[in-house]
C-alpha positions as CSV (number, residue, x, y, z in Angstrom):
1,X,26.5,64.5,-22.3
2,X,28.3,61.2,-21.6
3,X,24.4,59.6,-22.1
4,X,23.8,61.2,-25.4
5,X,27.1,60.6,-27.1
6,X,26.6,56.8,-25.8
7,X,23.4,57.0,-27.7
8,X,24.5,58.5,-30.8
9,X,26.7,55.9,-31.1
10,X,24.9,52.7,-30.5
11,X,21.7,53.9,-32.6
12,X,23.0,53.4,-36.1
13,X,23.7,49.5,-35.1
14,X,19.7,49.3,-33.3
15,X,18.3,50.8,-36.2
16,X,20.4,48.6,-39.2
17,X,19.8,45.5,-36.6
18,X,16.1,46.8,-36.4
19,X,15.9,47.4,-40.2
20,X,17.5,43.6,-40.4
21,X,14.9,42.2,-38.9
22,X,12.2,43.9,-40.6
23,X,13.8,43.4,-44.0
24,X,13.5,39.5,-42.7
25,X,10.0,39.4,-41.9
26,X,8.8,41.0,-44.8
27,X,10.8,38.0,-46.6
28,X,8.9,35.5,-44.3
29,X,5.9,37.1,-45.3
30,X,6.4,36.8,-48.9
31,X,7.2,33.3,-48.9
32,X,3.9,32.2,-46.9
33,X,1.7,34.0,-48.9
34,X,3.4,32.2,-51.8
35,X,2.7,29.1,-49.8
36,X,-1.2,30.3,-49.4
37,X,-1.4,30.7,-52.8
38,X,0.0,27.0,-52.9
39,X,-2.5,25.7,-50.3
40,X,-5.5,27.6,-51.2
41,X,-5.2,27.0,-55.3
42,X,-8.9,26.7,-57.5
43,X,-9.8,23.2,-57.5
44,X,-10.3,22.7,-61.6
45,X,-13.6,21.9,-62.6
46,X,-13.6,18.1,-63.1
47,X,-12.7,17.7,-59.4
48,X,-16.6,19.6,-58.7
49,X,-18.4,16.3,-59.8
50,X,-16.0,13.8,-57.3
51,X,-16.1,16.0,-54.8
52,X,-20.6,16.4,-54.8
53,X,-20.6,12.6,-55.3
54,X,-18.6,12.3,-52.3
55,X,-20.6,14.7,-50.0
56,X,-24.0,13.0,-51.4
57,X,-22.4,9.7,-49.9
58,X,-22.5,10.6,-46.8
59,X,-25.9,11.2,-46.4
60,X,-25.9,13.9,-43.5
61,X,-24.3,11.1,-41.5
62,X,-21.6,10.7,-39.3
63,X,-20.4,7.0,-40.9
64,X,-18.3,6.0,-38.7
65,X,-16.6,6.1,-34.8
66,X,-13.1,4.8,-35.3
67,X,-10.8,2.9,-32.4
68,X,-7.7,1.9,-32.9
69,X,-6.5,-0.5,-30.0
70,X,-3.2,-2.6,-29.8
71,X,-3.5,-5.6,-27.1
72,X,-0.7,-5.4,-24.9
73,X,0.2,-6.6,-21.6
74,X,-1.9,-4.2,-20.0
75,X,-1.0,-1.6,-17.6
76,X,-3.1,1.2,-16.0
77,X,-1.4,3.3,-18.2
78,X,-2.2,1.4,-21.3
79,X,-5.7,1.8,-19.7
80,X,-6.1,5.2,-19.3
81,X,-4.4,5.8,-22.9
82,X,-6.9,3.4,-24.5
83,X,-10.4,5.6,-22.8
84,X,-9.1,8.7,-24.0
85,X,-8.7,7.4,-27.4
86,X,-12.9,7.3,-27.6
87,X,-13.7,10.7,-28.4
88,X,-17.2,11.0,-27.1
89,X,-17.7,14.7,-26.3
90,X,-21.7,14.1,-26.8
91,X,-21.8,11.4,-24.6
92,X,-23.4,8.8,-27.4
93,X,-21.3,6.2,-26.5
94,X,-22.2,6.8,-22.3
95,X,-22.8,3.0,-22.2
96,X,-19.4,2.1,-23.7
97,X,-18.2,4.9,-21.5
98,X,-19.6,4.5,-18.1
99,X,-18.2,1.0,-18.6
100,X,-14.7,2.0,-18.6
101,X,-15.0,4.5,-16.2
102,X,-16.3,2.0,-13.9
103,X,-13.5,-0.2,-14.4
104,X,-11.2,2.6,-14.3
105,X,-12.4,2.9,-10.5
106,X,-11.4,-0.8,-10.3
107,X,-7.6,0.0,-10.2
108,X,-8.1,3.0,-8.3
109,X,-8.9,0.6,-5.3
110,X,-6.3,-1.6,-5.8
111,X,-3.9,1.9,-5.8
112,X,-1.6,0.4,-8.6
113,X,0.4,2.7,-10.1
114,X,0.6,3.6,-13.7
115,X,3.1,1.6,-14.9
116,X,2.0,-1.6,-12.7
117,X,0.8,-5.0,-14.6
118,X,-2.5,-5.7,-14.5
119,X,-3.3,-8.3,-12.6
120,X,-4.5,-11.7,-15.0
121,X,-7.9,-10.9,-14.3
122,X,-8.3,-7.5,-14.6
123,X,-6.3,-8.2,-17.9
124,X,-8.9,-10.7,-18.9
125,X,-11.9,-8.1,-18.4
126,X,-10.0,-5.4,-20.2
127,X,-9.2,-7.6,-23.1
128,X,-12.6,-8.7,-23.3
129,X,-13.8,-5.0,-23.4
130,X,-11.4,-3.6,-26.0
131,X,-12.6,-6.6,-28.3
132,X,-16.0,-5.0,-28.3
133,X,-14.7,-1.6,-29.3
134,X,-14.7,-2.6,-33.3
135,X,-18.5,-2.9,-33.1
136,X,-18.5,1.0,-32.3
137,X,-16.9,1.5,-35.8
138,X,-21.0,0.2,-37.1
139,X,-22.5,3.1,-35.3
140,X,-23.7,5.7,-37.2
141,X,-25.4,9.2,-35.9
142,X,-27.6,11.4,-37.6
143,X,-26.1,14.7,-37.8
144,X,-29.5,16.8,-38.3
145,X,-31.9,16.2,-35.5
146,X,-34.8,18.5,-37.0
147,X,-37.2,18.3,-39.4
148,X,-38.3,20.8,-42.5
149,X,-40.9,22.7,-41.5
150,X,-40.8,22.4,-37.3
151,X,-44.2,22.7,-35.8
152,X,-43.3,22.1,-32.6
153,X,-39.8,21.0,-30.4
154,X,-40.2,18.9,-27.2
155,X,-37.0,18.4,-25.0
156,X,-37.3,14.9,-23.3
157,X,-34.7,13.9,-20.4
158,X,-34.4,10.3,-18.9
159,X,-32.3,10.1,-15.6
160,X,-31.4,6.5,-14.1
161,X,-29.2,5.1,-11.5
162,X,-27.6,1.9,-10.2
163,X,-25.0,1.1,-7.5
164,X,-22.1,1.5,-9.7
165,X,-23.3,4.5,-11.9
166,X,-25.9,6.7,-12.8
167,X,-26.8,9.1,-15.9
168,X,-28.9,11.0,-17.6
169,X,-29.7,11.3,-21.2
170,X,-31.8,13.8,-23.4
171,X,-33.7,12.9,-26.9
172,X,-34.9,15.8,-29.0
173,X,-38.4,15.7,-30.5
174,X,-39.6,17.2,-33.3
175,X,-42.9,17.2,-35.2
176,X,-43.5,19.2,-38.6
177,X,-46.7,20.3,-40.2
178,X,-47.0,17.9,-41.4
179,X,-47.4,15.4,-38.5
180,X,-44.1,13.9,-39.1
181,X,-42.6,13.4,-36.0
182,X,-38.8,12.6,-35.3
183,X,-36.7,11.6,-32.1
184,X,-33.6,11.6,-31.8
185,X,-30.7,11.5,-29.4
186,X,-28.8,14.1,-28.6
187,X,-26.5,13.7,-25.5
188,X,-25.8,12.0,-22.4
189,X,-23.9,12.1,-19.4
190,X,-22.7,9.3,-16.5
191,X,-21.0,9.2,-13.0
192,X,-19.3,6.6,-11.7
193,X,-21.1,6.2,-8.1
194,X,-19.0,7.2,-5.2
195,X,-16.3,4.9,-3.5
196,X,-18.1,5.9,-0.6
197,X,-21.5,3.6,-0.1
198,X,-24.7,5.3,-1.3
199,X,-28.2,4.1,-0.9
200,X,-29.7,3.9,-4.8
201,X,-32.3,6.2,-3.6
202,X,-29.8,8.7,-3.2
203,X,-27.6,8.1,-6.5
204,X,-31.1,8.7,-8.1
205,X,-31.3,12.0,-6.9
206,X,-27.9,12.4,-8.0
207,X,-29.0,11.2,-11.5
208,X,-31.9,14.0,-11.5
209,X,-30.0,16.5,-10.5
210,X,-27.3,15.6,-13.5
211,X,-30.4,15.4,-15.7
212,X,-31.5,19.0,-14.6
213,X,-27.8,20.2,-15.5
214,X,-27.5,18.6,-19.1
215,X,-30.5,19.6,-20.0
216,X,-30.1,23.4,-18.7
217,X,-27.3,23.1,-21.2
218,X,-29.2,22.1,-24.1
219,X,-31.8,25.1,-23.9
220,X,-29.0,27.4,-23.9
221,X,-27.2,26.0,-26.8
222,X,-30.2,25.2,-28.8
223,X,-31.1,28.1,-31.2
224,X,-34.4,27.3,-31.8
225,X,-38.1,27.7,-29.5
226,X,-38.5,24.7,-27.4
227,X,-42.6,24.5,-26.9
228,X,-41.9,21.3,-23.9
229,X,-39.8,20.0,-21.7
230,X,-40.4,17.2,-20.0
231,X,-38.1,15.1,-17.5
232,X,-38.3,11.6,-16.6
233,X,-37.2,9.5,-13.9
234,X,-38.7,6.4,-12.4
235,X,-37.6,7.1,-8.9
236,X,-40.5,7.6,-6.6
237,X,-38.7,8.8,-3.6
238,X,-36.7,11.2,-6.0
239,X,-39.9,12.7,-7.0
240,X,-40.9,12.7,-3.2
């Protein structure tokens, strides 16, 4: 009884508290479909032409990679802030990439910490390696890696090593009906070779077996019939 009576009571408030709250979503509602409205409004008709021109300039390119790099005092934080900053998530740029990974490993040895100087050397190489980031501003990527008309698609992989790093990169070749025939890049990956020694026989098994990997991933993501694949490497004792 004592249960019941409490709940008679406290009901009207959770129900005009309840209604409250309803009442104020349905006002947050209105207001951001007045917003959409706002956001989503018919471009008028003389914006059409500007906006074709504009898309016709960019000629199924990517146009450009942008950096944006301050020169500090560098630290290993700076460092790491400044990689990151290359968004490469086709591994284009795996030269540019592997580069700064390898000099990543650099400071790992020398177990500075984050917010540790540079020493004036390591400063020196870093410096001289952000200067070169502009030129990747130049690069331009082809965005369609097919032709009209496809007669046939042959996947072609590449795998090399060294005794710092090792990678593996695919190309994608098309030829139409017409005997046109297109190559074209279309992604890459790099390791930094183990701290611990490895003979370059071994880190070039290591690069076939990433090549084996990146390309498994391109067959699946690919849409279209691949009629060849074929996988490169110039390691004899990898092939062994």
């Amino acid at each position: 009884m004592k249960l019941a009576n409490a709940l008679a009571e406290e009901t009207p408030t959770d129900l005009a508290e309840l209604q409250a709250k309803l009442d104020f979503i349905v006002k947050l509602q209105e207001k951001f479909e007045l917003l959409k409205e706002e956001y989503y409004r018919v471009v008028p008709e003389e914006e059409f032409e500007d906006i074709e021109i504009s898309l016709a300039e960019m000629d199924d390119e990517i146009q450009k990679i942008e950096v944006s790099v301050r020169k500090t005092r560098f630290t290993k934080r700076d460092v790491l802030s400044q990689i990151t900053r290359i968004y490469d998530p086709l591994g284009l740029l795996g030269p540019v990439i592997a580069k700064a990974k390898i000099f990543i490993q650099q400071l790992w040895l020398l177990k500075l910490t984050r917010n540790k100087i540079l020493p004036s050397e390591l400063s020196q190489q870093w410096d001289a390696f952000i200067d070169t980031l502009q030129y990747l501003e130049a690069i331009s990527v082809q965005i369609c890696v097919l032709l009209t008309s496809v007669k046939s698609i042959i996947v072609q992989g590449f795998a090399d090593a060294s005794s710092r790093a090792y990678g593996a990169v695919v190309y994608i070749q098309a030829v139409s009906k017409t005997g046109e025939t297109r190559s074209q890049l279309l992604c890459s990956k790099s390791r930094v070779a183990p701290l611990k020694m490895m003979t370059i026989p071994r880190l070039e098994l290591a690069a076939c077996l990433l090549l084996v990997k990146l390309t498994n991933k391109v067959l699946a993501a690919l849409k279209e019939r691949v009629d060849s694949v074929k996988l490169w490497t110039d390691s004899s004792i990898a092939l062994s």
